[in-house]
N, C-alpha and C positions, 0 to 999 in steps of 0.2 A: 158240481151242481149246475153249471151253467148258469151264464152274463143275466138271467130274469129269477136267478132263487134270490129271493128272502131270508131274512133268521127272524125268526122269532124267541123271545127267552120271558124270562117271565119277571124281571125287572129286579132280581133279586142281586145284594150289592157285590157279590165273587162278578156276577153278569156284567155291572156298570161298571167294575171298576175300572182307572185310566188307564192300566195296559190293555185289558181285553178292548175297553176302544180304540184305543191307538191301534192294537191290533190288527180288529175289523175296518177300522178304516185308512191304515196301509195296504192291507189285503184287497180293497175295494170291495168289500160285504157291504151289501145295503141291507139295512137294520131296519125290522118293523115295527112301526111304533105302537105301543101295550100299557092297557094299562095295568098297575102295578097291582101286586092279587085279585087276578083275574080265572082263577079257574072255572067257571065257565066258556071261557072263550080257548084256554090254553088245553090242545087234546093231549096232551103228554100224560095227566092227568088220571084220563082214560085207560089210557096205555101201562100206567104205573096199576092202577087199581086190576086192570086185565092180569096182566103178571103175575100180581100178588095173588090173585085169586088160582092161578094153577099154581105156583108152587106150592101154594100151602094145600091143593087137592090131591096134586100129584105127588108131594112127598114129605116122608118124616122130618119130623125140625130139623134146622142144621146143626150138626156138632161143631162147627165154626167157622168164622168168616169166609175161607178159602171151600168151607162146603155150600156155603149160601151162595157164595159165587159160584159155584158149576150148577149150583141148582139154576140161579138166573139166569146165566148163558143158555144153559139147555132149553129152559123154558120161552126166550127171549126166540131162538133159531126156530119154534118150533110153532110161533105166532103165523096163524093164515096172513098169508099178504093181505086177502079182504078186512081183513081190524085196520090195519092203515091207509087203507086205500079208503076206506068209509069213514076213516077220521078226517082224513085230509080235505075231502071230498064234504064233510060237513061243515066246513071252516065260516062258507057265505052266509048258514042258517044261521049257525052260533053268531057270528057278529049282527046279523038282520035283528035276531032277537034277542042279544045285550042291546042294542040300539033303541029296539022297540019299548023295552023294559027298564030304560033312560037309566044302564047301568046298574039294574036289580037283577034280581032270580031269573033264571033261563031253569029250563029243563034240564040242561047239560049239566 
């Protein structure tokens, strides 16, 4: 990702816990600071709800785990790059207007 990426995560405790910090900070990962249920600000969110929405357009339930996963994958490879490019790309709104909204409702 190169020397100026970020991580972002969404503060949950698998995320905090002491190995994955030690971890990211043996790795030299700079870690952005979040706050804790934030979905508006977190576009994963987005990205999770987009997914869910074709597979369940695109196909019959899964007969099991191992078919939900081919369904996700397919449907994961099959994402226009413009969904993430427009998430990404929204990150300055979404923080302007959690900020604005002194941590209330955003539109996101």
């Amino acid at each position: 990702m190169g020397p100026q990426a970020v991580y972002q995560d969404d503060n949950a405790r698998p995320h905090r816990a002491r190995v994955v910090n030690d971890f990211l900070q043996q790795s030299g990962v700079n870690r952005m600071e979040w706050p804790a249920c934030s979905p508006d600000l977190n576009p994963i969110e987005n990205l999770w709800d987009e997914l869910d929405r074709k597979v369940k357009s695109n196909h019959p339930p899964p007969r099991d785990v191992q078919h939900l996963y081919q369904m996700l994958q397919a449907e994961w490879q099959a994402l226009p790059q413009r969904i993430f490019t427009s998430l990404v790309n929204s990150m300055k709104t979404r923080c302007v207007e959690c900020q604005n909204s002194l941590g209330g409702y955003t539109h996101y």
